[in-house]
C-alpha positions as CSV (number, residue, x, y, z in Angstrom):
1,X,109.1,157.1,54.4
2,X,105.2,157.5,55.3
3,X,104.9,161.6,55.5
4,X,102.9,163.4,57.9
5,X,99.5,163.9,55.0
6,X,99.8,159.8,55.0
7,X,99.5,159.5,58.7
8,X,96.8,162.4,58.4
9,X,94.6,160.7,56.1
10,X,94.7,157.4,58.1
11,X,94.1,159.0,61.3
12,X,91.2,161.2,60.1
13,X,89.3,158.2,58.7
14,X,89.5,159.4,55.1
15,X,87.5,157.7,52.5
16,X,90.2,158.7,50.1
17,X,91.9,155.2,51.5
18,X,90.2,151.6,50.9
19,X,93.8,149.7,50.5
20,X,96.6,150.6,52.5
21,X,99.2,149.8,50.3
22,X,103.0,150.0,51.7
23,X,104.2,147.0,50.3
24,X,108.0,146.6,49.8
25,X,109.0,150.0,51.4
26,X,111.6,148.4,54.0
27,X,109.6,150.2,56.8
28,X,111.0,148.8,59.7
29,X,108.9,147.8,63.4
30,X,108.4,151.0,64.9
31,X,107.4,152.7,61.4
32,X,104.9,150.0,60.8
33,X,103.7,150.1,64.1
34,X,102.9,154.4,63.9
35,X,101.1,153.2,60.9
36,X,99.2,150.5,61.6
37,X,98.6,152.5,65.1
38,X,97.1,155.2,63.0
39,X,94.9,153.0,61.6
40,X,92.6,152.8,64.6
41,X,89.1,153.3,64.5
42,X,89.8,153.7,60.7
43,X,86.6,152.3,59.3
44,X,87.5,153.2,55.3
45,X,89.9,150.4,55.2
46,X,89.0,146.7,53.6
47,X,92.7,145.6,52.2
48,X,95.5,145.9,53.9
49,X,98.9,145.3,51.4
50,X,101.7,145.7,53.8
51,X,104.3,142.4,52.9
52,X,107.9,142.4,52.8
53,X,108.9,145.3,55.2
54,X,110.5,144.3,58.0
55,X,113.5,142.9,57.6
56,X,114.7,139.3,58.3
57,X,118.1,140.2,58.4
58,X,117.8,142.5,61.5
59,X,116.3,141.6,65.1
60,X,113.0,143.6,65.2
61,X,110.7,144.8,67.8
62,X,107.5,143.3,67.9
63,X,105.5,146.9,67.3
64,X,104.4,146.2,63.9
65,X,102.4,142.6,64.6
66,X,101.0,144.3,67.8
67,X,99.8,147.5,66.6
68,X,97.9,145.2,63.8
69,X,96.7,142.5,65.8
70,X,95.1,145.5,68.3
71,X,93.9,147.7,64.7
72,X,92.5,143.8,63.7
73,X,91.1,143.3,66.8
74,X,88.4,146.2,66.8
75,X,84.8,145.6,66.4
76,X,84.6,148.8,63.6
77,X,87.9,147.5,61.8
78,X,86.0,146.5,58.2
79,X,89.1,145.3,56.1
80,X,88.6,141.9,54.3
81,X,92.5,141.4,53.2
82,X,95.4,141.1,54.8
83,X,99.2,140.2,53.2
84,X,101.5,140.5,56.0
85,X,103.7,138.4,54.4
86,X,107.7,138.0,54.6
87,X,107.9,140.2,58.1
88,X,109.9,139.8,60.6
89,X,107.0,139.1,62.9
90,X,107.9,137.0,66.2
91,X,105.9,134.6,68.6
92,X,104.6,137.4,71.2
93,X,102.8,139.1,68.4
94,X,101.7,136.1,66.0
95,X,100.2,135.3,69.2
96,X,98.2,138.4,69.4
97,X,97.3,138.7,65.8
98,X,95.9,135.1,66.4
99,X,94.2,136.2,69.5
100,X,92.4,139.2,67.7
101,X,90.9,136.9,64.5
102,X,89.3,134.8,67.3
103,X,86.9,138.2,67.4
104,X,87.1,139.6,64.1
105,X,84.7,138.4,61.9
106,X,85.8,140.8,58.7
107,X,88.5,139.3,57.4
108,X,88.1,136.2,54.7
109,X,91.9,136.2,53.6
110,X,94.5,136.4,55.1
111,X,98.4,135.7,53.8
112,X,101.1,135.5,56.6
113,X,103.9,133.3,55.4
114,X,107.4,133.8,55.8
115,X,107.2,135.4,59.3
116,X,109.4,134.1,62.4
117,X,107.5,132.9,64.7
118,X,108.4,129.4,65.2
119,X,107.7,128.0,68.2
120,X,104.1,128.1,69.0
């Protein structure tokens, strides 16, 4: 689990952190969503390594894919990567991940296979 010097670093901007890098934790929604709501305003960040977290297996909120389409979606966000791969990210919030890289001119790559949204 993320501890409270993680969640510090992100919130305060720190240059210490160019790639967030939490792949493979089994983080579920609402942990993924703190963090990727601490990464607001966070102009350090250019890679963001965050696959295979949430699980398939459970039903999961959708506070992970919104909290990064909203962190994607703001004019200082400066990351250039982004593997959200293998997450249990539904409709709703593909939706406004795909909504936010109308704006965001940053990011050149960008891996999100795997993922449950199905429909639209």
């Amino acid at each position: 689990m993320p501890n409270e010097l993680f969640f510090e670093l992100l919130t305060t901007n720190s240059p210490k952190i160019k790639c967030l890098d939490v792949e493979r934790r089994n983080l579920d929604s609402e942990t993924m969503g703190a963090i990727m709501s601490c990464c607001l305003g966070n102009t350090q960040l250019v890679e963001l390594k965050i696959a295979r977290n949430v699980s398939f297996w459970n039903e999961q909120p959708d506070d992970f894919g919104n909290a990064l389409a909203a962190f994607l979606g703001e004019k200082t966000c400066m990351v250039t990567k982004v593997d959200i791969k293998n997450n249990d990210i539904h409709e709703e919030a593909m939706e406004a991940l795909m909504k936010s890289m109308e704006t965001n001119t940053k990011v050149t790559w960008l891996d999100m296979q795997d993922n449950f949204c199905r429909g639209k």
